[in-house]
C-alpha positions, 0 to 999 in steps of 0.5 A, spaced: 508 533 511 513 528 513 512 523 516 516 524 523 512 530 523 506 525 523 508 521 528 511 527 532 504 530 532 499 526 530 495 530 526 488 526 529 490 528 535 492 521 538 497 521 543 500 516 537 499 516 529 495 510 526 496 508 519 489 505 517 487 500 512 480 500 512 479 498 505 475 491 505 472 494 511 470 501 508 467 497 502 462 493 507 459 498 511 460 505 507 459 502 500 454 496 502 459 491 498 458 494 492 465 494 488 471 500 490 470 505 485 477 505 482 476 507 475 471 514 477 478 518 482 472 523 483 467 518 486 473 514 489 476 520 494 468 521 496 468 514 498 476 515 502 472 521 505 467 518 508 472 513 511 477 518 514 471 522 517 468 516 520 475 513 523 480 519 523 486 516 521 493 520 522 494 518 514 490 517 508 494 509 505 491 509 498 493 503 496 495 503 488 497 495 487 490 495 489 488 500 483 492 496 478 489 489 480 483 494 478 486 495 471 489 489 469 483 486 470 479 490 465 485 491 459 485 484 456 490 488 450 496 489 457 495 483 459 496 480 452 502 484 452 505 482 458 505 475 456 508 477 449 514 475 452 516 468 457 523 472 460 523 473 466 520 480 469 518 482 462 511 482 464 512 486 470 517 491 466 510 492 461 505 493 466 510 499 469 512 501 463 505 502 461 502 509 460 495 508 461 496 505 467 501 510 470 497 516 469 490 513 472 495 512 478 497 519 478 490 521 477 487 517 482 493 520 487 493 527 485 485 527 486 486 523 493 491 528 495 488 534 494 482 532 497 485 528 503 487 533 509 490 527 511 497 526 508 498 521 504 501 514 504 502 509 499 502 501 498 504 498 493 506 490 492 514 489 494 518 489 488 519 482 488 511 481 489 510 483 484 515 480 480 511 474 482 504 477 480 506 479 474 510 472 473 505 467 474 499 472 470 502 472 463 503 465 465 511 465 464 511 461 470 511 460 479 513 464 484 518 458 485 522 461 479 525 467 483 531 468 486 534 475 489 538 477 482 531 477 479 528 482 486 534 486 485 532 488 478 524 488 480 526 493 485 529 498 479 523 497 474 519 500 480 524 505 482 522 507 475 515 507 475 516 510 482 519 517 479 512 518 476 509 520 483 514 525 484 510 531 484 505 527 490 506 530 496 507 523 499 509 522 506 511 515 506 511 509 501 509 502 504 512 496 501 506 490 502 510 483 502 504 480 504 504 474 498 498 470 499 499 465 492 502 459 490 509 457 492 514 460 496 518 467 495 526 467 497 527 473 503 529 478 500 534 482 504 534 491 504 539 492 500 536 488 494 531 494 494 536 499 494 533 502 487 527 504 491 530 506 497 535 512 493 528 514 490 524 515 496 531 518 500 531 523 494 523 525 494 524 524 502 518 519 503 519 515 509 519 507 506 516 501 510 516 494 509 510 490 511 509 482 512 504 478 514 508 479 521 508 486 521 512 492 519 519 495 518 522 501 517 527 503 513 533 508 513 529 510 520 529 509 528 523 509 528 518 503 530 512 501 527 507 496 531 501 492 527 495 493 530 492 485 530 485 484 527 482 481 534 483 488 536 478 489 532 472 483 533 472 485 540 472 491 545 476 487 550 483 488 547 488 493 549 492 498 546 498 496 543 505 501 543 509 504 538 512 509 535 506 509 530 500 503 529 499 500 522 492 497 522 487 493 518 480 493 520 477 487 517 471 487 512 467 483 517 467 488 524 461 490 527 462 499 526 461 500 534 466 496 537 470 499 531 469 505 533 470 503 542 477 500 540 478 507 536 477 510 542 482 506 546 488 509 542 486 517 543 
């Protein structure tokens, strides 16, 4: 489903559709804390279900930076690739170009697809973050060693390894901008991401940007609205307004005021 046709007619029946980031939240309450079962997709679309059941989001955002943080994690012989070389972006190619990896990622989304009768948003780090991330784990250096020509040519890596996941049915690509390490990253203009953005037009996926601030959307009138995480510590917030809603329930949420706020939006 495109992702007009969701805000149009919200496939939970809202009178507005809602993009759910439950997972730090669905890890607490549905997994009790245990880890994220991001190596079995079997098991992994079981614990997506339960959420989406529990919470009925319009969408099923499944989060693939966070998968490949998963993956890094375990494969000392990557990591050691990636950092063979200091020149920048050399680690974020590596990592990208990597076919273990871009197969688990296709893996997981095609089982998550194809269990989901939500239709499917990805999230994956912005081109010019994961740069960053890629930059400071192999150890070649800081954030602060970027610039925008080092974004664009980020953006092409990703474009590249976007191309893998044609054959998803995906709805809308998410660009998460959310940096939370050292330093400081350059604003990055739209047109530097110009790679990624020819390759969602072409599969027709929706592009999104999101920030600490919020969400923008990309070759699209349409407008987004972040849902802010008080919403969900208390029953006395008010419905926000938008063409769509993106929302992070945090891991700490007590359930029932979850679900009181969800029934605010219906």
């Amino acid at each position: 489903m495109d992702f007009t046709s969701i805000i149009s007619t919200p496939p939970s029946g809202r009178r507005t559709a809602v993009v759910l980031d439950y997972l730090e939240y669905a890890q607490a309450v549905i997994l009790q804390g245990q880890p994220i079962p991001w190596g079995d997709p079997s098991a992994y679309s079981q614990f997506v279900g339960q959420a989406q059941g529990l919470l009925r989001p319009d969408t099923t955002l499944l989060d693939l930076g966070a998968l490949y943080d998963f993956l890094l994690a375990s494969d000392d012989a990557l990591t050691n690739a990636m950092s063979a070389r200091s020149r920048t972006g050399y680690a974020l190619r590596t990592l990208l170009a990597d076919e273990k990896t871009a197969s688990a990622a296709l893996e997981l989304a095609s089982v998550v697809s194809q269990t989901s009768a939500a239709p499917l948003v990805l999230q994956v780090p912005s081109p010019l973050l994961w740069l960053a991330r890629t930059h400071e784990l192999s150890g070649a250096g800081t954030a602060g060693d970027l610039d925008l020509d080092h974004a664009e040519n980020a953006a092409m890596y990703v474009a590249d390894w976007l191309r893998r996941l044609s054959v998803l049915p995906v709805s809308m690509l998410l660009l998460d901008e959310r940096w939370t390490g050292a330093g400081v990253l350059p604003l990055v203009d739209t047109a530097a991401y110009v790679p990624v953005s020819n390759v969602t037009d072409h599969y027709r996926w929706a592009l999104a940007r999101r920030t600490q601030d919020g969400i923008t959307t990309l070759l699209s009138t349409t407008t987004g609205t972040s849902v802010p995480q008080d919403y969900w510590l208390s029953d006395v917030g008010t419905a926000p307004t938008g063409d769509f809603l993106l929302a992070e329930i945090p891991a700490d949420a007590v359930p029932e005021t979850v679900l009181s706020q969800l029934a605010k939006l219906d």
